[in-house]
C-alpha positions as CSV (number, residue, x, y, z in Angstrom):
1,X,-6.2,-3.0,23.5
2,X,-9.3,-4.9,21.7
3,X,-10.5,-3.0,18.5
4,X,-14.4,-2.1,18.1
5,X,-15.2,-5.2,15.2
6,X,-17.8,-3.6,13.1
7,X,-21.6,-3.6,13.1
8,X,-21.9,-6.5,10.3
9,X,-19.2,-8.9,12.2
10,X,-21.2,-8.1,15.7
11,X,-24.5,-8.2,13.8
12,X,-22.9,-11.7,12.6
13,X,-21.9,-12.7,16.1
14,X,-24.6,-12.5,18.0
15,X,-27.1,-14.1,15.9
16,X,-25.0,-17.1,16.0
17,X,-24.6,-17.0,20.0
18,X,-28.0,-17.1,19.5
19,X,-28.3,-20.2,17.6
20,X,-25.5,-21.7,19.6
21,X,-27.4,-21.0,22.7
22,X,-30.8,-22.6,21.1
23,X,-29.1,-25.5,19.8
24,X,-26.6,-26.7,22.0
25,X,-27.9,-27.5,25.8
26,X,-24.4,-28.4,27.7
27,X,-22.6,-24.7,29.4
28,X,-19.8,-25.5,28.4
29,X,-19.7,-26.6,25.0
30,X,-21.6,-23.3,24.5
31,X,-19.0,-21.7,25.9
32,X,-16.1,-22.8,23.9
33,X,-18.0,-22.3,20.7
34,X,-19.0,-19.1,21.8
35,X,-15.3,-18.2,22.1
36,X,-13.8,-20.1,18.9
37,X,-16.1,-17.4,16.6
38,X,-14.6,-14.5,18.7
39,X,-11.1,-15.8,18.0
40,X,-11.7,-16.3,14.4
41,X,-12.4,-12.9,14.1
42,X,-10.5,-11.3,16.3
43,X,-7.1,-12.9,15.5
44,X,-8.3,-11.8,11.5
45,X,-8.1,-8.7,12.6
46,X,-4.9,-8.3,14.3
47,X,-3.6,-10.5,11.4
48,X,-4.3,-7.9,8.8
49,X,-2.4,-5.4,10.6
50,X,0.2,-6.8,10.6
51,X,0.3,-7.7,7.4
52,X,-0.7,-3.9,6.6
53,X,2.2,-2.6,8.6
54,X,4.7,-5.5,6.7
55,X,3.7,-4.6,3.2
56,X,3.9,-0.9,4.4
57,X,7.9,-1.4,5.4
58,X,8.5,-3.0,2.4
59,X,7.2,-0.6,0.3
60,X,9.4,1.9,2.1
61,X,12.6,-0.2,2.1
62,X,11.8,-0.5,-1.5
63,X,11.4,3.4,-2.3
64,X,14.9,3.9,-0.3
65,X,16.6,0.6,-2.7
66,X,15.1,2.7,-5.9
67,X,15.9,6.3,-7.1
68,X,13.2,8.3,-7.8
69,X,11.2,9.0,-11.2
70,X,11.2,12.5,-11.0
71,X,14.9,12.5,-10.6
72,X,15.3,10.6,-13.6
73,X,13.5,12.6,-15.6
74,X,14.8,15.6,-14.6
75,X,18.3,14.6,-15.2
76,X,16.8,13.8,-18.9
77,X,14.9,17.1,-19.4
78,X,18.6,18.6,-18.7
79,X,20.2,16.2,-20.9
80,X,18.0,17.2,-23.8
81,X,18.2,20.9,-23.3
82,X,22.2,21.0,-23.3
83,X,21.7,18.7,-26.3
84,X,19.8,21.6,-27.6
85,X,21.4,24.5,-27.1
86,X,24.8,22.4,-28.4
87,X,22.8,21.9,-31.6
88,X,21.8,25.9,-31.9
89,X,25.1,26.8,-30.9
90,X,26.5,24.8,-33.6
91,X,24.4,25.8,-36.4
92,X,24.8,29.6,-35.5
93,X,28.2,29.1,-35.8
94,X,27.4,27.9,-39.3
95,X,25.4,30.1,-40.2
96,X,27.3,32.5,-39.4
97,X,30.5,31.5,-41.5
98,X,28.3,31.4,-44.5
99,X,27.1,34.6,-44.7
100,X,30.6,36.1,-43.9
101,X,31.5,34.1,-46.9
């Protein structure tokens, strides 16, 4: 299945079938000119997708290889918070045995 190139490259495309056709008298040779600017382009286009689609996996296979941000710092949020209530807990406790006192 041929994608629809856009208006610019078939803007682009026809005016230089046009000068092709103006320029060079032999069938042929007009033919196979003709075609060589339709390859160009088309096989750019199905070259970027697959490119696209390449750099795609690899991003994904890359995401799976790596843990997540968020996890990480989620698992440090909770870090500091036990930190925390350690450090309250331990300076009630103080406080506490100095007022007894």
């Amino acid at each position: 299945m041929i994608k629809k190139l856009s208006n610019s490259i078939r803007k682009f495309i026809r005016l230089q079938k046009a000068k092709i056709r103006r320029e060079v008298l032999d069938t042929k040779k007009q033919k196979e000119m003709i075609d060589e600017i339709y390859s160009k382009f088309l096989n750019k286009k199905i070259g970027q997708e697959e490119n696209i689609k390449k750099q795609e996996s690899e991003k994904e296979e890359k995401v799976k290889k790596q843990p997540s941000k968020k996890k990480k710092s989620v698992e440090a949020k909770n870090k500091k918070i036990k930190k925390k209530s350690i450090l309250k807990q331990a300076g009630s406790a103080n406080q506490a045995g100095k007022k007894k006192k």
